[in-house]
TIVEXDO-153355 format. One record per atom (N, C-alpha, C, O): residue number from 1; residue in one letter; x, y, z; atom name. Coordinates in nm, 2 decimals, m for minus. Atoms other than C-alpha are relative to their C-alpha. Layout:
BEGIN
resi|resn|u|v|w|name
NUM|A|X|Y|Z|CA;
...
***
This chain:
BEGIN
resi|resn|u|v|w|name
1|X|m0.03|m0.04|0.13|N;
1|X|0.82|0.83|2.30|CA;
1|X|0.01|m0.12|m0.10|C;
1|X|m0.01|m0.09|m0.22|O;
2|X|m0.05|0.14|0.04|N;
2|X|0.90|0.47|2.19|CA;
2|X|m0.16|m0.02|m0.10|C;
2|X|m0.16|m0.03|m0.23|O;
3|X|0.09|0.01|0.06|N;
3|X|0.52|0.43|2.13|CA;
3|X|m0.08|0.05|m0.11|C;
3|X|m0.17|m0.01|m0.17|O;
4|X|0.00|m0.09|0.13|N;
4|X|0.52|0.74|1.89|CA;
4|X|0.09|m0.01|m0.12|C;
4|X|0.08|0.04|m0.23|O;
5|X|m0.13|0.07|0.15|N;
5|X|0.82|0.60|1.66|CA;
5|X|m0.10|m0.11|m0.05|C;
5|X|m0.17|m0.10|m0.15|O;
6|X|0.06|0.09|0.05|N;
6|X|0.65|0.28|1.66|CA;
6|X|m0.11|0.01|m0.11|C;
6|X|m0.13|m0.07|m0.19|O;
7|X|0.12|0.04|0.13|N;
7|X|0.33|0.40|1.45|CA;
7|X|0.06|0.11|m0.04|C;
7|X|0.00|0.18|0.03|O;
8|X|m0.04|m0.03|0.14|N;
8|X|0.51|0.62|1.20|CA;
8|X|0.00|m0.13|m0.06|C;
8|X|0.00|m0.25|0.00|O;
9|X|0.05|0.06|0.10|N;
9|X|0.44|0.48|0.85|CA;
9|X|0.18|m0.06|0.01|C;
9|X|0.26|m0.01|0.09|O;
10|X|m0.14|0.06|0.00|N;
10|X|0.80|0.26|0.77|CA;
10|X|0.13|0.13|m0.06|C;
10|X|0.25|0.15|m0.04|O;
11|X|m0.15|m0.12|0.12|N;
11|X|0.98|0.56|0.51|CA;
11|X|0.00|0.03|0.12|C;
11|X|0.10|m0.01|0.18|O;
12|X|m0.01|m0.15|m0.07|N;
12|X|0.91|0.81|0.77|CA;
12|X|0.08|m0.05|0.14|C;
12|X|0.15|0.03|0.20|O;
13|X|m0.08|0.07|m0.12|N;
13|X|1.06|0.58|1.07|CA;
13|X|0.15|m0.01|m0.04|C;
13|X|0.24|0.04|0.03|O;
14|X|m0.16|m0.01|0.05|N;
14|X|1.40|0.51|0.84|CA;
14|X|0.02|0.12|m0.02|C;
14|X|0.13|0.16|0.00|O;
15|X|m0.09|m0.14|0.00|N;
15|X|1.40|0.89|0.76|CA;
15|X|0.01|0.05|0.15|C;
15|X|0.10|0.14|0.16|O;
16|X|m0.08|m0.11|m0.11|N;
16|X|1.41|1.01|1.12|CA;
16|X|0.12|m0.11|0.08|C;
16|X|0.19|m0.04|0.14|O;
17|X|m0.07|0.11|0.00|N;
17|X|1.64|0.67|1.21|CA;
17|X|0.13|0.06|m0.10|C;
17|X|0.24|0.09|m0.04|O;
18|X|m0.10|m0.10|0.06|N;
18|X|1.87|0.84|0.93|CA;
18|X|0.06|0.14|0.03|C;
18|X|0.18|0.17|0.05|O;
19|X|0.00|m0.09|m0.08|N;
19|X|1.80|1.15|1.03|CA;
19|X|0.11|0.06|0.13|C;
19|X|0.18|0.15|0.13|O;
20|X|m0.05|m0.04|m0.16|N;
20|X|1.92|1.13|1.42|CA;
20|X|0.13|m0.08|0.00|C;
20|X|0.23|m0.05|0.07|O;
21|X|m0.19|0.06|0.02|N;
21|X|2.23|0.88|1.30|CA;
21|X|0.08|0.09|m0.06|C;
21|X|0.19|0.10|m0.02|O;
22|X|m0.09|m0.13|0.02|N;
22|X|2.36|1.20|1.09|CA;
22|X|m0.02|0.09|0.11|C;
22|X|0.10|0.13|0.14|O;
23|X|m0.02|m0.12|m0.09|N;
23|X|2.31|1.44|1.35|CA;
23|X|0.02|m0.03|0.15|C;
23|X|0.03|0.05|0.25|O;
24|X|m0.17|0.04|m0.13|N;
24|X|2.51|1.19|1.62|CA;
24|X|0.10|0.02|m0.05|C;
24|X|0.19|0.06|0.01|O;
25|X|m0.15|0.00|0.05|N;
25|X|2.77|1.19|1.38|CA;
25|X|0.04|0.08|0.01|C;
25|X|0.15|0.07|0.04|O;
26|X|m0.01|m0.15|0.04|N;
26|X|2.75|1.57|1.32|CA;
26|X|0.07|0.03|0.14|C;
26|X|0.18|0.09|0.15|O;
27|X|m0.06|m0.03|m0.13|N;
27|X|2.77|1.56|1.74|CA;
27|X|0.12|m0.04|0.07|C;
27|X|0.16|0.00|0.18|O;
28|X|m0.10|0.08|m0.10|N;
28|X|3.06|1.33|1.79|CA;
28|X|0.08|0.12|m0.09|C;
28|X|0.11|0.19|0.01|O;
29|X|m0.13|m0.14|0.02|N;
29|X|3.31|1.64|1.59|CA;
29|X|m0.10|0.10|0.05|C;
29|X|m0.16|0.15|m0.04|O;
30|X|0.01|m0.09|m0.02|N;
30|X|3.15|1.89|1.80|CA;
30|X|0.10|0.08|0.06|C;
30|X|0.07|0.19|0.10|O;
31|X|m0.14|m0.09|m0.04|N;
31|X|3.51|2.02|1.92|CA;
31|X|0.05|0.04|m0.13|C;
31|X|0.14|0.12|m0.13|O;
32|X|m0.04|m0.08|0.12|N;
32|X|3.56|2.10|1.56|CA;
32|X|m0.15|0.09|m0.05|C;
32|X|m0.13|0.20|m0.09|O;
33|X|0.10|m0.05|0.04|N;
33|X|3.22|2.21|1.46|CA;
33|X|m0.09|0.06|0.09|C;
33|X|m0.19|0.13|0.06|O;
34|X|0.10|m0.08|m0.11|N;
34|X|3.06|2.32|1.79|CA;
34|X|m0.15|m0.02|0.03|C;
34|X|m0.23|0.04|0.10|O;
35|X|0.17|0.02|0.00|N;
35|X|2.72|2.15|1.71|CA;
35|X|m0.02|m0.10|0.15|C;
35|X|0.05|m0.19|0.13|O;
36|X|0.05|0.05|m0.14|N;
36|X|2.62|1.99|2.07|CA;
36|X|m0.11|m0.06|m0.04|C;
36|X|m0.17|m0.05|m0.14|O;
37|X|0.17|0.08|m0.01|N;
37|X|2.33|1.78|2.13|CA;
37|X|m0.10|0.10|m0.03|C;
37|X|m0.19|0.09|m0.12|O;
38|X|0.05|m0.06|m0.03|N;
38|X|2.19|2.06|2.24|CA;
38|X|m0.04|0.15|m0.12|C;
38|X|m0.15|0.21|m0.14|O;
39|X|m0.02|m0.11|0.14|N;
39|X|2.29|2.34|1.94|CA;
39|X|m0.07|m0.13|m0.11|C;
39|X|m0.10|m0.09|m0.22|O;
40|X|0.05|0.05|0.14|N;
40|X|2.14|2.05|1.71|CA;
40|X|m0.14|m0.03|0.02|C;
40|X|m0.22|m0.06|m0.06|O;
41|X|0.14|m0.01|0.01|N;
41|X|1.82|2.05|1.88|CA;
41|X|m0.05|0.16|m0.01|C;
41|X|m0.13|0.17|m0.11|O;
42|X|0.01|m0.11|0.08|N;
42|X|1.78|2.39|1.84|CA;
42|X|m0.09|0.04|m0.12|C;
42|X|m0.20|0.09|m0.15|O;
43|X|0.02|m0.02|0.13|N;
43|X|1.83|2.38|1.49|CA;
43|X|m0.10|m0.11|m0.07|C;
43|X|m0.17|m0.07|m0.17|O;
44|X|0.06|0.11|0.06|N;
44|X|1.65|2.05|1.40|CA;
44|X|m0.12|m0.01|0.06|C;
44|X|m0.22|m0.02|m0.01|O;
45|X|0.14|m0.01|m0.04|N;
45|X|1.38|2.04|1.67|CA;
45|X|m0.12|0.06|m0.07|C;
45|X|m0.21|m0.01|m0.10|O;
46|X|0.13|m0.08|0.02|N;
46|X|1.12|2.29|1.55|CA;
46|X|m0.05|m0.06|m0.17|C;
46|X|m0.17|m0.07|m0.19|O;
47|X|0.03|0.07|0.08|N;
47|X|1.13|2.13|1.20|CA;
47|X|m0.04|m0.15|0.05|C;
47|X|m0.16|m0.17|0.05|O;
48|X|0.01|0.11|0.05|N;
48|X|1.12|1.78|1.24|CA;
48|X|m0.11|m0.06|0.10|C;
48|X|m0.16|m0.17|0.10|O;
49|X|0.10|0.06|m0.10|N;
49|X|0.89|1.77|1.55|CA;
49|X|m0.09|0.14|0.04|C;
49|X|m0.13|0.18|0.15|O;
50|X|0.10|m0.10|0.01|N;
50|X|0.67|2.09|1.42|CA;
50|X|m0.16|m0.06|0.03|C;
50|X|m0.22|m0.14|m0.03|O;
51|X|0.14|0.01|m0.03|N;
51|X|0.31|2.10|1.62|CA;
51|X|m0.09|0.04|m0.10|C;
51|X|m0.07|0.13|m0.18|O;
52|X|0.10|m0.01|0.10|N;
52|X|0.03|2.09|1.41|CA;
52|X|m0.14|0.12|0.03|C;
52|X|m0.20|0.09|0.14|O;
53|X|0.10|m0.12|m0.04|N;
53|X|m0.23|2.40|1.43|CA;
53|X|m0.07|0.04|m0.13|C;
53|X|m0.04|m0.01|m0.24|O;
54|X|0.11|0.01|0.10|N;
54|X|m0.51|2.50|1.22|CA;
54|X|0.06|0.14|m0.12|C;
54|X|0.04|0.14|m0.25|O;
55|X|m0.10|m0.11|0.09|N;
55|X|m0.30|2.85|1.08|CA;
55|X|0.09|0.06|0.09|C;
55|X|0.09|0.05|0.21|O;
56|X|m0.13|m0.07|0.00|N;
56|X|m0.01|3.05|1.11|CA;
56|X|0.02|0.06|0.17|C;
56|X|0.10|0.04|0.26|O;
57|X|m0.07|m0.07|m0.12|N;
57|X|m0.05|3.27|1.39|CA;
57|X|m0.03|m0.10|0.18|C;
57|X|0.01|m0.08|0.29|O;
58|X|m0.01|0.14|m0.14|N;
58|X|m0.17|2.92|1.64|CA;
58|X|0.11|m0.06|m0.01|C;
58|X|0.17|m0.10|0.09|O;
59|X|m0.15|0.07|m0.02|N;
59|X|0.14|2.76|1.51|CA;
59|X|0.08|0.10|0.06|C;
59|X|0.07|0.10|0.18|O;
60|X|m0.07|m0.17|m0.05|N;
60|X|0.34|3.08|1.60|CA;
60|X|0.02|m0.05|0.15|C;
60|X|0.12|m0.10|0.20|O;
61|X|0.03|m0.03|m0.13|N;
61|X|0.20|3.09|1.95|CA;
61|X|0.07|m0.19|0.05|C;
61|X|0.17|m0.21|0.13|O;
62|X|0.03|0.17|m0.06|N;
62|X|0.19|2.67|2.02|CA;
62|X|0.17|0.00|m0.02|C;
62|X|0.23|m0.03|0.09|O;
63|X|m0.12|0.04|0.00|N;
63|X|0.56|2.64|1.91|CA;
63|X|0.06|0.08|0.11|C;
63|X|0.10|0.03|0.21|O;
64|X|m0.04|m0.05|m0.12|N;
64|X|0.66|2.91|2.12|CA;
64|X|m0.01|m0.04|0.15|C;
64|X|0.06|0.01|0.23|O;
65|X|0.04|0.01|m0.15|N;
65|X|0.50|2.75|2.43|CA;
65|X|0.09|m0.16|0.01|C;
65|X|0.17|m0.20|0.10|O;
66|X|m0.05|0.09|m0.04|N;
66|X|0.58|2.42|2.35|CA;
66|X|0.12|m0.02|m0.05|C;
66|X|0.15|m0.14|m0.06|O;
67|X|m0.13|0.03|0.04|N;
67|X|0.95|2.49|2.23|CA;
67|X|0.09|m0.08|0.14|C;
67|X|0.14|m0.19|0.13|O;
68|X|m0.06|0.09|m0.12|N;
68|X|1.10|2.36|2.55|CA;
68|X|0.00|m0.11|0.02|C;
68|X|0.10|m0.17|0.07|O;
69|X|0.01|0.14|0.00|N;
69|X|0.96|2.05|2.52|CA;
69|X|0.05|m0.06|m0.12|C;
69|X|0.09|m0.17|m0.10|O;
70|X|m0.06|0.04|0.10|N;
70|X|1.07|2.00|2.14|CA;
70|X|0.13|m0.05|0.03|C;
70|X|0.16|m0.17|0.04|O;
71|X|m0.12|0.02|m0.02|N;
71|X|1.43|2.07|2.22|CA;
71|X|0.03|m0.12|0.13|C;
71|X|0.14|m0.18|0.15|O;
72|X|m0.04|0.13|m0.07|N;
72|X|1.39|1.80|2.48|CA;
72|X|m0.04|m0.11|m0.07|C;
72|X|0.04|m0.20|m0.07|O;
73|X|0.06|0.14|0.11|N;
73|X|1.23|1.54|2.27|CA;
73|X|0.11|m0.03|m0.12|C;
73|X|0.13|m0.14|m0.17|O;
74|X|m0.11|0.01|0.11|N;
74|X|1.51|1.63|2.00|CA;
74|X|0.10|m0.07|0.05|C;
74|X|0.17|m0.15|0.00|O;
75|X|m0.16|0.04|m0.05|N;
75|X|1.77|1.61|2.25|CA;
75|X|m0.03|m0.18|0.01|C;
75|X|0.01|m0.27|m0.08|O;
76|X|0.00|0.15|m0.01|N;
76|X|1.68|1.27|2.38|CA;
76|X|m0.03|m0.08|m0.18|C;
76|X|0.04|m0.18|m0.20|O;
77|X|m0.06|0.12|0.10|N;
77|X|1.62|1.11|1.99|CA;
77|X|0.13|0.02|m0.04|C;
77|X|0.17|m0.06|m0.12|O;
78|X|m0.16|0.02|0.07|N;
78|X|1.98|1.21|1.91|CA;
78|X|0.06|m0.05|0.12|C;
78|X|0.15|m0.14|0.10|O;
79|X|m0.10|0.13|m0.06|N;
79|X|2.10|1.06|2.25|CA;
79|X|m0.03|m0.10|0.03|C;
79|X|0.02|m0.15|0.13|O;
80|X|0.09|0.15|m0.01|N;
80|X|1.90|0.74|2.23|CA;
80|X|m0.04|m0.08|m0.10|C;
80|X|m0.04|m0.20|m0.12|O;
81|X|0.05|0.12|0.13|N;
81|X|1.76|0.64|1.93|CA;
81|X|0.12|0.01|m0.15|C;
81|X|0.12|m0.06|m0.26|O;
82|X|m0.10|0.05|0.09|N;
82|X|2.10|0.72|1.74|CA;
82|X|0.07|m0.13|0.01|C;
82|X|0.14|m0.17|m0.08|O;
83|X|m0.08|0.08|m0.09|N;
83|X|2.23|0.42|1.99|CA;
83|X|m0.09|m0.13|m0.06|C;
83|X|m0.06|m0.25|m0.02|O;
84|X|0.05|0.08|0.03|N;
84|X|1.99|0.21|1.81|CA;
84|X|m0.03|m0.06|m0.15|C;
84|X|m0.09|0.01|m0.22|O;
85|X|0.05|m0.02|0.18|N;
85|X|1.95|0.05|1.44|CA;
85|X|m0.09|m0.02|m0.04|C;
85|X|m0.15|m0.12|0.02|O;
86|X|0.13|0.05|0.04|N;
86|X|1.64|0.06|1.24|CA;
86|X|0.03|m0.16|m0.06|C;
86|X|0.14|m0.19|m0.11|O;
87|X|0.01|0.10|0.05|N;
87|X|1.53|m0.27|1.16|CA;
87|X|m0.09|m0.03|m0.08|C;
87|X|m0.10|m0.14|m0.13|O;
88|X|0.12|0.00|0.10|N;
88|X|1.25|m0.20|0.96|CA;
88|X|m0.14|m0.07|0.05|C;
88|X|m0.25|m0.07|m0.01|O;
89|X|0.11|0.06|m0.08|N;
89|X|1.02|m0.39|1.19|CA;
89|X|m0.06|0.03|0.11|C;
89|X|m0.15|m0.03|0.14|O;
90|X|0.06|m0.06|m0.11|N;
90|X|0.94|m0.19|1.50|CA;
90|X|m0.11|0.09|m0.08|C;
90|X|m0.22|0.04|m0.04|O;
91|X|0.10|m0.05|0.07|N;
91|X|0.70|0.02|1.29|CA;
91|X|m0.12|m0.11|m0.03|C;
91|X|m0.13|m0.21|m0.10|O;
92|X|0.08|0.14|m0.01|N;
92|X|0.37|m0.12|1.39|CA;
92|X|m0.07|0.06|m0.11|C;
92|X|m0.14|m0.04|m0.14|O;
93|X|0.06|m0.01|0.10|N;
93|X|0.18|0.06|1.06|CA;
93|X|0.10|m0.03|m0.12|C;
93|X|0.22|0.01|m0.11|O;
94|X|m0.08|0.04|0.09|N;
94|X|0.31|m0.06|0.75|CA;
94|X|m0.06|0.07|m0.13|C;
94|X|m0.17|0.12|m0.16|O;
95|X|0.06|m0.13|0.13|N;
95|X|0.33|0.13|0.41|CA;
95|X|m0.06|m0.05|m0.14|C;
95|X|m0.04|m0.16|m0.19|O;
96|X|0.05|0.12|0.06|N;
96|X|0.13|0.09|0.16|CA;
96|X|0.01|0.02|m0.15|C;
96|X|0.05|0.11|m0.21|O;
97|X|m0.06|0.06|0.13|N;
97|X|0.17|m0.07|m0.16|CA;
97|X|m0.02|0.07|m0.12|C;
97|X|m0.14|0.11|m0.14|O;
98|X|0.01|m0.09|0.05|N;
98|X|0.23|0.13|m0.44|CA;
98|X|m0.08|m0.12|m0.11|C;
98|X|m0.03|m0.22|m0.15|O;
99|X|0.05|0.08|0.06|N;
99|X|m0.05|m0.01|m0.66|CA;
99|X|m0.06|0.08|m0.15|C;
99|X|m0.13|0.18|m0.11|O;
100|X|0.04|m0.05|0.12|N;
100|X|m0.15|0.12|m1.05|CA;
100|X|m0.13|0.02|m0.03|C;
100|X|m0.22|m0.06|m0.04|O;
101|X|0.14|m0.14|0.00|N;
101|X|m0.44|0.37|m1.10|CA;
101|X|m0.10|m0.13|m0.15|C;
101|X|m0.07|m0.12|m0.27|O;
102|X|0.10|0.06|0.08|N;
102|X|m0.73|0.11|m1.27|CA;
102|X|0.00|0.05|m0.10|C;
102|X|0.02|0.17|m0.08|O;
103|X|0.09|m0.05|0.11|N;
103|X|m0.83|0.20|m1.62|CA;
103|X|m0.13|m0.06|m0.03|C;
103|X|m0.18|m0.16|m0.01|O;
104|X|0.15|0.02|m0.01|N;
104|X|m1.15|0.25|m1.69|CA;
104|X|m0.01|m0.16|m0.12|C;
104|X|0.07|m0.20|m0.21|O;
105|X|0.00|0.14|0.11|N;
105|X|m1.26|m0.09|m1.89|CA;
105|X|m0.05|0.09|m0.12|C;
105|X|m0.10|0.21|m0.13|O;
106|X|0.01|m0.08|0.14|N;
106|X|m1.28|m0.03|m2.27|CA;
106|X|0.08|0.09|m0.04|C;
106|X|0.09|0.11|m0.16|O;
107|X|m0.05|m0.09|0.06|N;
107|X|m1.05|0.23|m2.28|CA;
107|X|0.13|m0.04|0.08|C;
107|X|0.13|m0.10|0.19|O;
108|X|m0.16|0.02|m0.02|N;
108|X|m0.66|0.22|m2.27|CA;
108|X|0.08|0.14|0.02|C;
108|X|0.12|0.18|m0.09|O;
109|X|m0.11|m0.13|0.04|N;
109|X|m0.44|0.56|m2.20|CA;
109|X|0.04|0.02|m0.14|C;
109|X|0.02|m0.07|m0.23|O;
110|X|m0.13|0.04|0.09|N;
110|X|m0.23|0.64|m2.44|CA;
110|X|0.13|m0.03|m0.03|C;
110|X|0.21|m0.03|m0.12|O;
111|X|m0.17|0.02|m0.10|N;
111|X|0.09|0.56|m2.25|CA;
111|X|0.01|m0.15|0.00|C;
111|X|0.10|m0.22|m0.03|O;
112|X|0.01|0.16|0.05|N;
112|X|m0.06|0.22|m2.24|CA;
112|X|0.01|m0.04|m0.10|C;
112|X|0.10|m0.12|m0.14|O;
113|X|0.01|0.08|0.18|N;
113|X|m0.15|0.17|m2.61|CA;
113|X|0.13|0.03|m0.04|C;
113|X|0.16|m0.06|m0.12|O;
114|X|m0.13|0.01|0.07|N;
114|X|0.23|0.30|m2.70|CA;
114|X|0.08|m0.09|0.03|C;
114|X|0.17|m0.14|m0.04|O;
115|X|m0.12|0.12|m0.01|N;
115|X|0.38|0.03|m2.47|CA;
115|X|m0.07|m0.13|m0.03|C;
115|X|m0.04|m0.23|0.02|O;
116|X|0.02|0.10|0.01|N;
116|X|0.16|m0.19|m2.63|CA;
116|X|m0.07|m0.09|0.16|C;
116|X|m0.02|m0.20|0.16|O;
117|X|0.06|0.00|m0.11|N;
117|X|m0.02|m0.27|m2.29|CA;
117|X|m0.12|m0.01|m0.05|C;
117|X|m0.21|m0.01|0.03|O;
***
């Protein structure tokens, strides 16, 4: 699984790193709240580690088959990769740079010409 965190893009590595650190925390009061490892894969598996299918009634089918294995893949990132901190550097693709939409030459928006741009 290690080698599937690694190539998420960097956000998407800190959001499930965020992610699986709230829902150890959620696990350590489960004698007041009842959420288990196991009740939070459940709830969180089928979203956050939804199979990809071409429409509705293949995802349907494919989750159903492969729900077993979600709830295990959930379980273990909440008991293993909460035990770890992102460092922002295991993510072997890196994200990319948010860069400003060219203008055509000769011509300026008009968002530009108001800031004087």
């Amino acid at each position: 699984m290690r080698p599937m965190i690694n190539s998420l893009p960097r956000e998407n590595a800190a959001t499930l790193y965020a992610l699986v650190g709230l829902l150890s925390r959620v696990k350590d009061h489960k004698e007041t709240n009842l959420m288990t490892t196991s009740n939070l894969s459940v709830v969180f598996g089928p979203t956050v580690l939804r199979p990809l299918a071409d429409d509705e009634q293949k995802m349907t089918l494919r989750q159903m088959v492969d729900m077993p294995h979600i709830y295990r893949a959930m379980t273990a990132l909440i008991e293993h990769l909460s035990d770890q901190p992102y460092t922002g550097m295991s993510p072997v693709s890196s994200p990319r740079q948010a860069q400003p939409d060219p203008e055509p030459e000769g011509e300026r928006s008009s968002l530009s010409a108001a800031l004087g741009r």
